[in-house]
N, C-alpha and C positions, 0 to 999 in steps of 0.2 A: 048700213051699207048693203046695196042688193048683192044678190050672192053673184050673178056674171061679174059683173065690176071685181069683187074680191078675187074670184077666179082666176082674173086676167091679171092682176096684179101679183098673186104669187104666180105665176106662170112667166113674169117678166123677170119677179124675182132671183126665180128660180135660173130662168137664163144667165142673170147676171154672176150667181151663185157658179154655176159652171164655165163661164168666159174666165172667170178667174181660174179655175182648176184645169183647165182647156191651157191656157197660155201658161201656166209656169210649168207643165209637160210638155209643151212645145220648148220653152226655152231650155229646159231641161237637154231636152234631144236635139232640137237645134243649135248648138252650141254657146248655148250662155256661160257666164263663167264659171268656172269650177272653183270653187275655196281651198285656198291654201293648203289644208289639212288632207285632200283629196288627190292634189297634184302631184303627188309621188303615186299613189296607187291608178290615178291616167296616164303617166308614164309607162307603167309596167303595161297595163292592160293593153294600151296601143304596140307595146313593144312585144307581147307573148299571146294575145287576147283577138286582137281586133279583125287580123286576117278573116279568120273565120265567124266570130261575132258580130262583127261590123261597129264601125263608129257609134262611140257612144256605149255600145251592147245593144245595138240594136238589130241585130240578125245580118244574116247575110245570104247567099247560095250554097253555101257550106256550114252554115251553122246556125242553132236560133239566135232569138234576142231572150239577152240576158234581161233587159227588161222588159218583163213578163211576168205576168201572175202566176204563174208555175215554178217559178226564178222566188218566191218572197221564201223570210223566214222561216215561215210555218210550215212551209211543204220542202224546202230544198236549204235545210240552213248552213252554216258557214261552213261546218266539216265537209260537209259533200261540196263544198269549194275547193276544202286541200284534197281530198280523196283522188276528186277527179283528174285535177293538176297532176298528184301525186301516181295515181295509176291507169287515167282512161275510162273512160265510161262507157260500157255498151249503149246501145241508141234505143231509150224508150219511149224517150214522150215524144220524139220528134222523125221521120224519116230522112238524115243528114247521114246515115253511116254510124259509125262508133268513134270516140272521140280518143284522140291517142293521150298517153301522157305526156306532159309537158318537160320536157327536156330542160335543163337550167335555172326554174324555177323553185326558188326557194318558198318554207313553209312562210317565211316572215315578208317575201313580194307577196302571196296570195291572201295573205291578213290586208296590206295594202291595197291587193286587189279587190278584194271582198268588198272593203270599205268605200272605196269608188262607186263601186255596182251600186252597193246600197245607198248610199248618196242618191244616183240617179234613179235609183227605184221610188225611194220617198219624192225626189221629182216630180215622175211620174205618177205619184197618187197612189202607187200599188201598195204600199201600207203607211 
């Protein structure tokens, strides 16, 4: 096989390779369905979360998105989910202000919550 032909064929590949990883992050964020296991912790997030996060976790004018690379395990993991909930976060990675605590929320909605995010994180491709 000459090498442009081959070229062009993994470059098609490749396309097809990310339409798939393209579209289950879209459906992710645009409201595909959430499984069962998830829909308690979309409750909470919509009810204590979304204002400022936005639909989904997807940012807003008051707050970022939660999905986000900076959001994965390995740099912000579950604890710094109750922390914050629990006590507020001054404002580092983002220019939104400092984030208050979350008033009414328990450790056991934010395990819920957590698990949502995560959910649409792996969506999203982010790990």
């Amino acid at each position: 096989m000459n090498r442009p032909l081959l070229l062009i064929i993994l470059f098609v590949a490749a396309g097809f390779v990310s339409a798939c990883d393209a579209s289950s992050s879209k459906q992710a964020m645009s409201g595909g369905p959430v499984p069962a296991e998830f829909q308690i912790g979309e409750a909470k997030f919509n009810a204590h979360c979304s204002v400022c996060h936005g639909p989904r976790a997807s940012g807003t004018d008051h707050g970022p998105p939660l999905v986000h690379k900076i959001y994965e395990p390995n740099h912000h993991g579950d604890a710094a989910f109750q922390l914050a909930a629990a006590n507020g976060v001054r404002a580092h990675h983002w220019e939104f202000g400092n984030m208050p605590k979350i008033e009414g929320v328990t450790p056991e909605d934010v395990d819920q919550i957590v698990k949502y995010i995560r959910w649409l994180q792996k969506q999203a491709g982010i790990f």
